[in-house]
N, C-alpha and C positions, 0 to 999 in steps of 0.2 A: 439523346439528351446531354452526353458530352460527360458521364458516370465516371468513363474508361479513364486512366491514367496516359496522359500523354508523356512523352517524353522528354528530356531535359532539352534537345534539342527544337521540336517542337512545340513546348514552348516557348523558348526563344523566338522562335521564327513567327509565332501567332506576336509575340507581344514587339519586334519590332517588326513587324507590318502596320502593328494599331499605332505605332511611334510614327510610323512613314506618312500613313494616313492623316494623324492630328497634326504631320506636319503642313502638310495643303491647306485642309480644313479651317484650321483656326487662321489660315491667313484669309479665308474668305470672310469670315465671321468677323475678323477683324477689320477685313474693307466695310461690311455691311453694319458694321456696326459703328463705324467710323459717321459713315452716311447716316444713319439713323441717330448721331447727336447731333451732327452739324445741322441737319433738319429742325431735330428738335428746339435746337439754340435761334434758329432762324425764325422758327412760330413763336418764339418768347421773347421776343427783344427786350431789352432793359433791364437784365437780370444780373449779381454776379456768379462768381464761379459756382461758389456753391447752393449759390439758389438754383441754380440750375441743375442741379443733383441730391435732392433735400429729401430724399426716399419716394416718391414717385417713378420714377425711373432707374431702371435696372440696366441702362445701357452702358454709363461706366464700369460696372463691376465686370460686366463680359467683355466688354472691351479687355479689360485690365490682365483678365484670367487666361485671356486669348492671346496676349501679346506676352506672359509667361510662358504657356505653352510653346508657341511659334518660338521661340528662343530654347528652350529646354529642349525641342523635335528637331529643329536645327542642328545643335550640339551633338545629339544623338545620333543624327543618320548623317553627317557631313563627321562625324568622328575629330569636329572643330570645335578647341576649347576659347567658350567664348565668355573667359571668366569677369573680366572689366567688365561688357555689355549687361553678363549676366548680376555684378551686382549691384551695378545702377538700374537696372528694372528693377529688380527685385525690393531693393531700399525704397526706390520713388513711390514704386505700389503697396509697399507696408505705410510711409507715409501718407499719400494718398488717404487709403482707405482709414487710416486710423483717424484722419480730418470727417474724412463721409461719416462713419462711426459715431464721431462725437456728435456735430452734426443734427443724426438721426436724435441722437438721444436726448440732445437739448429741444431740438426744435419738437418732438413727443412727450417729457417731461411731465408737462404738466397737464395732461391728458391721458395716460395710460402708465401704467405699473412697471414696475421695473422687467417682472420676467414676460410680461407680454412685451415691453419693450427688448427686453433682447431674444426674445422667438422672434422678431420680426426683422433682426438683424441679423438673422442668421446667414443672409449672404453674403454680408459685408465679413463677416466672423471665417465663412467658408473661403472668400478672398484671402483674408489674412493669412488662414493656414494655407494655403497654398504660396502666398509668398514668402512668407516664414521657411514652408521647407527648401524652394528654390532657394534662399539666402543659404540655409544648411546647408547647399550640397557643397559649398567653396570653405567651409569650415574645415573638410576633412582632404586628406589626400585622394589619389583618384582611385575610383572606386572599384570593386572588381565585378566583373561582367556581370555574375547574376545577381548582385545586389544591387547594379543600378538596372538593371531588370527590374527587378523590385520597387527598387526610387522613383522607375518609372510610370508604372501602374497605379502607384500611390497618385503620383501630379496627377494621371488624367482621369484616375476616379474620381476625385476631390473635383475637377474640371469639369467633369457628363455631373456631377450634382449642382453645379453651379449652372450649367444651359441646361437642368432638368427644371430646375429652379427658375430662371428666368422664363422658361417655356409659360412654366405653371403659370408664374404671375404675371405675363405679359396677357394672356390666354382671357384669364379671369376677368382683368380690364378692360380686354375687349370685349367678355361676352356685356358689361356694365353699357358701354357704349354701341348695343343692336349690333357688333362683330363676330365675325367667327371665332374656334378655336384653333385655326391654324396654324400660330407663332407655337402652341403647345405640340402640336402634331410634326410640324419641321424641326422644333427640338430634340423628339423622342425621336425622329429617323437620323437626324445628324449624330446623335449617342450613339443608335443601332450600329450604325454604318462604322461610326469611328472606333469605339473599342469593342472590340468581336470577345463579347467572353463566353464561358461554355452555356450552352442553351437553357440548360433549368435555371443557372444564374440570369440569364437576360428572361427568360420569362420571371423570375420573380422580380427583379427590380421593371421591367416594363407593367407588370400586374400591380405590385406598389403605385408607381407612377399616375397609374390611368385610374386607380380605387381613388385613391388622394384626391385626385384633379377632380373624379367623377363627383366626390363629397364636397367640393368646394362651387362645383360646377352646380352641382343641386341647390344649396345653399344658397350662392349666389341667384338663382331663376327665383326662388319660393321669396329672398329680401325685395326683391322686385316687381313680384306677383303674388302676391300670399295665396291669395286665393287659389289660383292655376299653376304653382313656380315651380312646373316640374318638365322632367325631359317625356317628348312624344316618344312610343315607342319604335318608332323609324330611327330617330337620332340615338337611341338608346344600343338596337342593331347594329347601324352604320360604328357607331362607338367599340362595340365588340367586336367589328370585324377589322376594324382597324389595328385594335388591339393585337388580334390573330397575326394581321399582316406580318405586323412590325416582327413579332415574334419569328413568325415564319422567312421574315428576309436576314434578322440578325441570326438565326439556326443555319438557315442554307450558306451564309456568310461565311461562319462558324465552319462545317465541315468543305465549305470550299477550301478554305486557307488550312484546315489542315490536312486535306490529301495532298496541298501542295507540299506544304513541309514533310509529310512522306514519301514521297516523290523526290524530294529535296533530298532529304535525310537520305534516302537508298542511291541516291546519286553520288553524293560526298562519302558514302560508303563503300560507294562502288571504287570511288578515287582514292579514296585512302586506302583501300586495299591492295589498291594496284601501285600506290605508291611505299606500299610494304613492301610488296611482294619486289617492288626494284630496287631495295636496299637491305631485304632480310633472307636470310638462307633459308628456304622451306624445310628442311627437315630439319635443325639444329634452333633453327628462333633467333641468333647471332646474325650480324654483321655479316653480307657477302659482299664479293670478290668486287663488285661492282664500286660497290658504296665504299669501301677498305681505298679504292683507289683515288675516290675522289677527294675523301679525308685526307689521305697518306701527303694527296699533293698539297693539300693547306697547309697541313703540318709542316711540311718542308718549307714553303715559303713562311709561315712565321716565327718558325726556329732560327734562336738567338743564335745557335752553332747546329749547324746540320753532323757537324762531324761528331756532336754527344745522341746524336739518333740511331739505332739500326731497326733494321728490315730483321725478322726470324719468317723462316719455315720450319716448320715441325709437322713429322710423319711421325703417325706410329706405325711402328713394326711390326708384323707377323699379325696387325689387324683380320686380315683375310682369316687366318688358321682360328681366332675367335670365333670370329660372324661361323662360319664352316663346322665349331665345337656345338656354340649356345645354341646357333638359329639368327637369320640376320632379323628377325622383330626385336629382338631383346641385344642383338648389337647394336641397334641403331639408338636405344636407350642409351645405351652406354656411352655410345659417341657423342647424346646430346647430353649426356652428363660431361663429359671431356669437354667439349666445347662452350658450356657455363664457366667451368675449371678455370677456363684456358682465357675466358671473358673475366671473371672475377679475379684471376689473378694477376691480370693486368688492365684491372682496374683505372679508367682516364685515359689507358691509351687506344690505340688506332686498332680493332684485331676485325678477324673476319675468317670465315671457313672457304677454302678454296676450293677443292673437294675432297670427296672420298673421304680418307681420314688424314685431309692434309689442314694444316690450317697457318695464319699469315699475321703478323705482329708486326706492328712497330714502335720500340718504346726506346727507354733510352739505354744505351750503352751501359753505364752502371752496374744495370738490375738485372742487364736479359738471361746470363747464366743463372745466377742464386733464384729466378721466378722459376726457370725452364726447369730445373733443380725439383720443384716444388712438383710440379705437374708431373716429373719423372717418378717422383716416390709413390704419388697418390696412386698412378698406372699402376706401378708395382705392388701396390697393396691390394686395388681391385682387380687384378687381372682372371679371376677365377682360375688359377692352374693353367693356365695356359702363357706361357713366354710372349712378352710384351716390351718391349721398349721404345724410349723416344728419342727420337734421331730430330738435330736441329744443325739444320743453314743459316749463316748470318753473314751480310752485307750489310757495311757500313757507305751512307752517302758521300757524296763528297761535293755534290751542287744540289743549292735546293732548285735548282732546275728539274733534274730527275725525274724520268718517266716511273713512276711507282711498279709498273708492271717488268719494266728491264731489272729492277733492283730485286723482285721478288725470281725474274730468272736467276740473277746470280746466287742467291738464296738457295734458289731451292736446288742448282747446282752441286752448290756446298755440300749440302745434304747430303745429294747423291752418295759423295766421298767415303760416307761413314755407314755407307749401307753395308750389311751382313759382314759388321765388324766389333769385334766382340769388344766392349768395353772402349769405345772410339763413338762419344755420341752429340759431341757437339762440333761442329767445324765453321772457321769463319773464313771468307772469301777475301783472299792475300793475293799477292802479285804474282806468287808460282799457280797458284789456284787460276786466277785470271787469265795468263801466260795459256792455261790446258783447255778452259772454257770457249775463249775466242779459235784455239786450233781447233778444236771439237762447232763450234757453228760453222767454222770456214770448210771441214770434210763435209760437212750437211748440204753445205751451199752451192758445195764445187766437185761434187761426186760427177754431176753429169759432165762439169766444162772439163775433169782429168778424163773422164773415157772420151771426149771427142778429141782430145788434144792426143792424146797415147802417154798421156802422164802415168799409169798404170799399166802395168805391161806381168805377165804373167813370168815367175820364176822356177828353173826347174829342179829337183831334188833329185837326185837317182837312188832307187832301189834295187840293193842285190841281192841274187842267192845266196842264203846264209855258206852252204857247202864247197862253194867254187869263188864267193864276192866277186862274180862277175854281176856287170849291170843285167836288171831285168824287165829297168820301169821308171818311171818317173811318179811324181807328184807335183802338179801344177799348185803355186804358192802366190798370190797377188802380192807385189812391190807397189809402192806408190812413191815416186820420184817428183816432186813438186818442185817449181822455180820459187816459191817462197818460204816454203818448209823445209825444202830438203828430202831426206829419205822417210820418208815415214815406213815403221812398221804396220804388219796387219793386226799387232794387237792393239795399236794407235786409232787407227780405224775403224775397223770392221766392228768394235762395241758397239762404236758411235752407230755406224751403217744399220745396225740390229735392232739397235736402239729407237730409230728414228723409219725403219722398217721400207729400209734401202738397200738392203743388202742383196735384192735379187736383181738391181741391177748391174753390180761387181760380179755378180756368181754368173750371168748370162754373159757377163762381156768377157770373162776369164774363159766362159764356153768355146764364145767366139775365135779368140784368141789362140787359145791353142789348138782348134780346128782349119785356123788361116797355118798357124805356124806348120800342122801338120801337112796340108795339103801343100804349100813350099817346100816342105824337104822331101816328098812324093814328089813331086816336080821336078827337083834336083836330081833325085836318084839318091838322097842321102839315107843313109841305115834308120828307122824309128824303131820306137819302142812306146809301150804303151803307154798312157798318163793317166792318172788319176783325179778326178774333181771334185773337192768340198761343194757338198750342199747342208744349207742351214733348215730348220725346220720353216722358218718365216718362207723361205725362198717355194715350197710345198705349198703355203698359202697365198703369198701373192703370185705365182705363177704355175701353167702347168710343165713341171720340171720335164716327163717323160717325153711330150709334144713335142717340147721344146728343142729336146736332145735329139728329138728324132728329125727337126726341122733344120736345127742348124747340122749335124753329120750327113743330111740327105744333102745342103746347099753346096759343103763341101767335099763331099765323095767322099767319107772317112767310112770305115768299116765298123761295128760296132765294138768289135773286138779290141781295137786301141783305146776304146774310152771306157775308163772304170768311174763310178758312181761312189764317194764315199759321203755316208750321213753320221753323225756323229750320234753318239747314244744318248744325249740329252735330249735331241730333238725327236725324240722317242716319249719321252715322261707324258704322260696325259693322252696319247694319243690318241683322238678320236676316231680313229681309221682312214685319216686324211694320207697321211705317211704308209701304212700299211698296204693300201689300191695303189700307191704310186708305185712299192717295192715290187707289186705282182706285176705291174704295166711293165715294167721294166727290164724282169727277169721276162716278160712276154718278147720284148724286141728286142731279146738277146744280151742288153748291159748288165755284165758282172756287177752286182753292188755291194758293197763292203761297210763292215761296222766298225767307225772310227771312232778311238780314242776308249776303248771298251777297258770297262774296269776307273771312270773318271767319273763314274752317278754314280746313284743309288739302287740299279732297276737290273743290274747289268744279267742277272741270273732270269730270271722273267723276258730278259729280252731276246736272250738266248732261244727260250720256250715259246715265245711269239711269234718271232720272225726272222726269216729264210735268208741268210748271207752266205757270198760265195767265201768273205776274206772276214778274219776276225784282226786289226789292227791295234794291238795293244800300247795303251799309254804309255806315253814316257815317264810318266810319275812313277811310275813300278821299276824305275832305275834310278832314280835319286836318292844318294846313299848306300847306292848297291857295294853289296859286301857276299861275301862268300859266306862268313858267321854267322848273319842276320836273316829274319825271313821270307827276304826278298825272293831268292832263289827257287826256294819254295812254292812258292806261291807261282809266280811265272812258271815253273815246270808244271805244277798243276794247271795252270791255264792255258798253255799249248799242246798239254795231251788231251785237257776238255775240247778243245778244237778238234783237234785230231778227231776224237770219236764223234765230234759232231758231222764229221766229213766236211768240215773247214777249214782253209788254208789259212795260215799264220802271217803275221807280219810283227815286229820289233821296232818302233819310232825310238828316235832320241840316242841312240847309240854312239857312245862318244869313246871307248877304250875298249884296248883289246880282248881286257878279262871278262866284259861284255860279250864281247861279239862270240866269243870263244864258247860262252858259257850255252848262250843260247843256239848256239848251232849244235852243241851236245845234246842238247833240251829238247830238239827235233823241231824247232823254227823252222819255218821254210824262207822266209825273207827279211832282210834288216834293212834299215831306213835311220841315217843320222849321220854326224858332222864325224867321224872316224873315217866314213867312205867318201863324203862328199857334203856339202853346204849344198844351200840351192844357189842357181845359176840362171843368168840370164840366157837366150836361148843361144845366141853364138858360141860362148863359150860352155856351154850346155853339147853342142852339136859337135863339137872338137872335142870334147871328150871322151862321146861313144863312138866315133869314128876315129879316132887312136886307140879303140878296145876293139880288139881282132876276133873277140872271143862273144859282141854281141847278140843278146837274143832279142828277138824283133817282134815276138809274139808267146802270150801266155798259153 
């Protein structure tokens, strides 16, 4: 029966369907009704205007009401303001009716009472207010959606009383003239049909409707047959079931149009969702990366100066070590508290979360420090005990051309800069910055075109025995010689390479490299000596290092014994056992492997206790500053007797003076490595070196 609350949506949608509807409708009504005065005027010759409308006939007022409506439904569903039209109907038909009006009143005057006289003008009165409020609606500005929703419902209610109206008394007239009630019955289905309202309302007003008529209907039979002036109970039936009908087509009506509108509704729900969901970050509620870009690029183009614009990235730092403290359910709170922060404090402008705990601004130059400022202290105040800070990149544009996502590179580059740097937390993207960022994309892009060119060529280090500094070894060192860079170093590089998690193909081709070199001076007859090869941990996970080794020394006939394995002790930390199966594989095919750069982490002690190395390589930070006073010495002498009892052989990088080399050959070093004995070398003048040493050993 239509109890349930419908929707703001649904209703909408019920009430302009019944706008759509009374728009057709009343234009029929208006053609039929057109025809039915010209008729009329045509059986009456000789009349004038208003004789021919003198209260007998009800065919102007529906005309009138009809051609309001048509006008009002018009407006409504063409979204066409048709203010001029709308107030010359509206005025013509207050005038109008207010002539019929009088009219009525004069020409019944002196025959019936005033308020029987104006009960019987109740339709002319129902006209009026109808065009009365169509004149209203130009009165006020334009109205907002669900009040002319409202506005609307009013017109056509006022309207189905006016054709419930004419139904009645067209009905009545005819039953006087041996006619049917049919104009009454085409009335109530033209209301049913036209405004769908909920079903206990359309059965009460269809139940008014047919009780009223039925009383008039009576009334009218008994004036004209007193004796018999009643309904047979056949027409009585037929009358009740008509009733049913109507009820039951305006009901089915009813929940038609609104499973549409739910259907409807779940549709544009479904749409609006999915057009969230392409412009809002699902875990954060903010602005994503998508939507940041498309904005960023309006922005740019309607900025008066693009160069009072910048682009931020902002990381926070040491986030992971939170999530890892709290629990990531209760970090991800916290992030979406940061991310409102970071939204409310740049307020009006362009932001958006990009991931993890990164996020992307664009506002104006001015403010981006004192806001970033802002969000830095609130971090610092919630961080629950755990070290937090906020690291910010800024790129300023300089065309509002700008790809929004190239400006958020150079950004979040910046960043980069200021990572794991204590009190260094905002950086902006300048022409030295830019200068490193383009060289750092050109190593990314031209890793593969240097190894096929030989732009990279392997350099050698020699290592001697601390006791005799005679050579006993090398260390193979990657150069990268570019024709538009120049010399790049490996610390130039190989971040990048790390970074971008390319590094295993320098560390295979450094393989290669000096296993060609090696089998040429095998060929020549020239004196070798063994070499040593950095691997990274990445190089473990993108490829299998032992396979590997064992595919390229099989290709080139090299013995295992010339090639040493060094890993460096960071690529240790976390170890899943990835590293750990490669060091057994290893020590399985005979490769010596060694732990480089030991005593540079945190782990160095545990690493000792985990895993099996033939050489313990100690860093060269353990010489910087060295002094004989200080407790440098110390500590190195402790750390090459710890060797010792591990049954591990020593080695000393970085070795640049005598009181050095002297110290730790006292200390029971076994081998030293550094610019006091030798630089690294390319291989020519690498091979002319140990073949001017008379005293080389060829093998460990």
């Amino acid at each position: 029966m239509g109890f349930e609350e419908n929707t703001q949506y649904q209703k909408r949608y019920i009430n302009d369907s019944n706008i759509r509807t009374a728009f057709y409708m009343s234009f029929i009504v208006l053609a039929l009704e057109l025809w039915m005065i010209i008729r009329y005027v045509q059986q009456r010759p000789g009349r004038t205007f208003l004789e021919y409308f003198d209260g007998e006939t009800n065919y102007l007022i529906l005309f009138l009401a009809s051609l309001i409506i048509a006008s009002f439904s018009f407006e409504y569903t063409r979204e066409y303001e048709t203010y001029t039209l709308g107030r010359i109907i509206s005025v013509s038909v207050i005038a109008l009716d207010v002539i019929m009006t009088a009219r009525y009143f004069i020409v019944n005057s002196s025959n019936t009472g005033f308020g029987t006289m104006l009960l019987g003008a109740k339709y002319h009165i129902c006209l009026m207010i109808l065009a009365v409020l169509y004149m209203l609606r130009w009165s006020f500005s334009k109205l907002e959606k669900y009040r002319e929703d409202r506005y609307g419902q009013v017109l056509l209610t006022v309207y189905c009383f006016i054709c419930i109206g004419f139904g009645i008394l067209t009905s009545i007239y005819d039953v006087g003239k041996d006619r049917q009630i049919l104009c009454f019955v085409t009335m109530l289905l033209f209301v049913a049909c036209m405004l769908i309202w909920k079903p206990y309302v359309s059965t009460l007003v269809l139940g008014v409707a047919f009780l009223y008529f039925y009383a008039l209907w009576s009334k009218h039979l008994h004036m004209i047959d007193p004796g018999d002036g009643s309904l047979i109970n056949a027409d009585r039936i037929n009358y009740f079931i008509c009733w049913i009908a109507l009820v039951m087509v305006s009901t089915s009506l009813y929940h038609q149009r609104r499973q549409e509108a739910e259907k409807d509704e779940g549709y544009i729900k479904a749409n609006d969702n999915l057009s969230r969901i392409a412009i809002e970050d699902e875990m954060t509620g903010i602005h994503n990366i998508f939507h940041f870009n498309q904005e960023a690029a309006y922005v740019l183009k309607d900025s008066h100066s693009v160069k009072e614009k910048i682009f931020l990235f902002l990381n926070i730092e040491n986030f992971k070590t939170y999530n890892d403290q709290i629990g990531y359910q209760a970090g991800n709170e916290y992030l979406k508290k940061i991310a409102h922060l970071v939204q409310d404090t740049f307020e009006g402008d362009t932001v958006a979360r990009l991931s993890d705990d990164h996020f992307v601004v664009l506002t104006d130059a001015s403010v981006a420090e004192s806001k970033t400022e802002i969000i830095r202290d609130v971090i610092h105040q919630t961080a629950s005990g755990v070290y937090m800070e906020l690291k910010v990149g800024a790129y300023r544009p300089v065309d509002r051309d700008l790809d929004p996502r190239i400006a958020i590179d150079y950004a979040r580059y910046a960043c980069g800069l200021t990572k794991n740097k204590f009190n260094f937390n905002y950086k902006e993207y300048d022409a030295d910055v830019d200068q490193k960022f383009h060289e750092r994309q050109y190593i990314v892009n031209n890793i593969d075109n240097a190894i096929n060119n030989g732009y990279i060529r392997p350099y050698y280090q020699p290592v001697v025995w601390a006791d005799s500094r005679q050579f006993c070894g090398s260390e193979a060192l990657a150069r990268w010689i570019d024709p538009t860079y120049g010399f790049l170093s490996p610390a130039e590089f190989i971040p990048v390479l790390e970074d971008n998690r390319q590094i295993h193909k320098l560390d295979e081709y450094i393989l290669k490299c000096v296993c060609k070199d090696f089998r040429d001076g095998l060929n020549k007859g020239l004196p070798i000596a063994p070499v040593s090869i950095n691997f990274s941990r990445l190089d473990f996970e993108l490829m299998d290092v032992p396979t590997k080794l064992e595919e390229i020394t099989h290709e080139y006939g090299i013995s295992r014994e010339y090639i040493h394995v060094e890993i460096t002790e960071s690529a240790l930390a976390g170890d899943d056992g990835l590293v750990s199966d490669a060091i057994d594989k290893l020590h399985g095919f005979g490769y010596s492997v060694w732990l480089d750069d030991f005593g540079s982490g945190y782990s160095s002690l545990n690493v000792l206790k985990d895993y099996q190395f033939d050489m313990m390589k100690i860093d060269m930070k353990f010489l910087d500053g060295f002094n004989m006073d200080n407790d440098a010495p110390v500590i190195l002498d402790t750390i090459i007797k710890l060797a010792d009892n591990l049954k591990m052989m020593s080695l000393t990088e970085g070795v640049e003076t005598a009181e050095i080399a002297d110290f730790l050959t006292k200390a029971g070093c076994g081998r030293l490595q550094g610019y006091f004995f030798a630089k690294p070398m390319p291989l020519q003048e690498f091979r002319e070196a140990i073949t001017n040493n008379p005293n080389i050993v060829t093998a460990v």
